[in-house]
N, C-alpha and C positions, 0 to 999 in steps of 0.2 A: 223402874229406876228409883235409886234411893235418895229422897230431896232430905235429906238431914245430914252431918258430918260429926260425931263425938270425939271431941278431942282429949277428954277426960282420959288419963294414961298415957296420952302422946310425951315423948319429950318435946324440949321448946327447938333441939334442931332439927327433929322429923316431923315438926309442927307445917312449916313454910311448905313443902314437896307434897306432902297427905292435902292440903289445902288447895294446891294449883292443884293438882290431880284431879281433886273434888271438883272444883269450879269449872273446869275446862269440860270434863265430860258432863257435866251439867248442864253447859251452853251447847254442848254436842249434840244434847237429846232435846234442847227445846225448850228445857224446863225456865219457867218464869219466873219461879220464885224459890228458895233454898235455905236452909236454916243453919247453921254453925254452934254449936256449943261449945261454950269456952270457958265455961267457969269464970269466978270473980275473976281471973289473972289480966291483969292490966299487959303482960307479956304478951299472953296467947291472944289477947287480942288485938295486938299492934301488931304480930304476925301474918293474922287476916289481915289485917289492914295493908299493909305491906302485899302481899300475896295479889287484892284486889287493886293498885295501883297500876299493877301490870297489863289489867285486862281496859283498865281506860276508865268510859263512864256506866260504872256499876255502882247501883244506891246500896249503903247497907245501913240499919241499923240498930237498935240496942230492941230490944222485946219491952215492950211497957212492961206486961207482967213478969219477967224473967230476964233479969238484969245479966244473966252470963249465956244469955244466947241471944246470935245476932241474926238481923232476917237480910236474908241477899236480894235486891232484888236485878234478877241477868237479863230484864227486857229493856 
């Protein structure tokens, strides 16, 4: 299973649909933790952010070292 998501190339309104997709079968397989890239865009990342509001209480946050990728965490 693939725990990363590149959204680099997404548009921002096939950004929201690629994201649940991602997230949902992620929580499908188990996976605990999951990574998102999003580049600097304060957009694509309100996106996620939005996207994860749906699934309830999911921690996500900024990568210390890599500021445009966000870590999920789906336990």
């Amino acid at each position: 299973m693939i725990t990363s998501l590149n959204l680099h190339g997404f548009k921002h309104q096939d950004a929201f649909r690629e994201v649940d997709k991602f997230i949902g079968e992620s929580m499908l397989h188990g996976l605990g933790e999951v990574y998102i890239v999003t580049g600097m865009s304060d957009d694509m990342k309100a996106i996620v952010y939005s996207v994860l509001e749906d699934y309830g209480d999911i921690s996500c946050e900024e990568d210390w070292w890599n500021k445009g990728k966000l870590i999920i965490d789906l336990k």
